[in-house]
N, C-alpha and C positions, 0 to 999 in steps of 0.2 A: 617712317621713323628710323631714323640710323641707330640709336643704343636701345638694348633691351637686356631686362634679367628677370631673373623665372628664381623665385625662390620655396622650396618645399619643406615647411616648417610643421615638423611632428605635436601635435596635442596630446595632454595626457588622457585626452577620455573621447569618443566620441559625442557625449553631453557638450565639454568645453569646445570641439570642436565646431559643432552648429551653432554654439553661443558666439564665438566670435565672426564665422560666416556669416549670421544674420546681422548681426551688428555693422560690421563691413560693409555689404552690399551698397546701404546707398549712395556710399562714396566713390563707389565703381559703377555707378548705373548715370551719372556725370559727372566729368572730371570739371576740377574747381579752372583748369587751367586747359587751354588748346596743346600746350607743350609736351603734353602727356596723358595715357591712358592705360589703366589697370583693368587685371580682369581676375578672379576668385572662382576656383574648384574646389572641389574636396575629391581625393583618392585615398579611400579608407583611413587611416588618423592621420594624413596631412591635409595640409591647408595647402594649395599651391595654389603663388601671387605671383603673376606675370604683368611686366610694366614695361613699357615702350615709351621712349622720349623720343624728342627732336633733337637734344645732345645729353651729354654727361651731366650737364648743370641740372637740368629737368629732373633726368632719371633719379639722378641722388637726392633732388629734393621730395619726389614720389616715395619715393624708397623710404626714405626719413618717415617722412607721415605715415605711412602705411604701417612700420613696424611701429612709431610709436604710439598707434590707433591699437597695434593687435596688444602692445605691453599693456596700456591703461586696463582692456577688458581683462588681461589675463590678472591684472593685479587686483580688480573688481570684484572677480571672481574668484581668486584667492581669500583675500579679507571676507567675503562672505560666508567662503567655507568656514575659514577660522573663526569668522562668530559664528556659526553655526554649531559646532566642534564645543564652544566655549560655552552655550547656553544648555546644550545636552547632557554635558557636563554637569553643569549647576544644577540643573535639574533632577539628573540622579541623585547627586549629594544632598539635594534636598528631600529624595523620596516621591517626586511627582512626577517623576518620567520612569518606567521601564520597559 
């Protein structure tokens, strides 16, 4: 593989951490393309995504996907909280949650 980059992207939690690692994995366990290959650790609250092309063209298309694989979960996972946040809420105010 002539290009590679190695990125280590901080999560706010260990939870959202293994949420997006698990999510991820099967997209690194085969790559959709011969051009390129990924590979997922975790080192205490990062994520680190290392990808190897056969040029620049590959690598940045890896790259692309990958990050915008990790925004959907993180935005998933966002929204969830905030309904979440949103119903505990209601609930107090209604007196059936304390």
């Amino acid at each position: 593989m002539k290009a590679n980059a190695v990125l280590r992207l901080k999560l706010p939690s260990k939870k959202s951490l293994e949420i997006v690692y698990r999510a991820l994995m099967p997209e690194t366990a085969k790559s959709a393309t011969t051009r390129s290959k990924a590979h997922l650790k975790i080192e205490g609250l990062f994520l680190v995504l290392t990808v190897e092309a056969k040029d620049t063209v590959a690598l940045r298309a890896a790259l692309n996907a990958y990050l915008r694989w990790i925004s959907a979960v993180h935005n998933v996972l966002s929204t969830l909280n905030s309904l979440t946040h949103v119903q505990n809420t209601s609930l107090c105010e209604k007196g059936d949650f304390k």
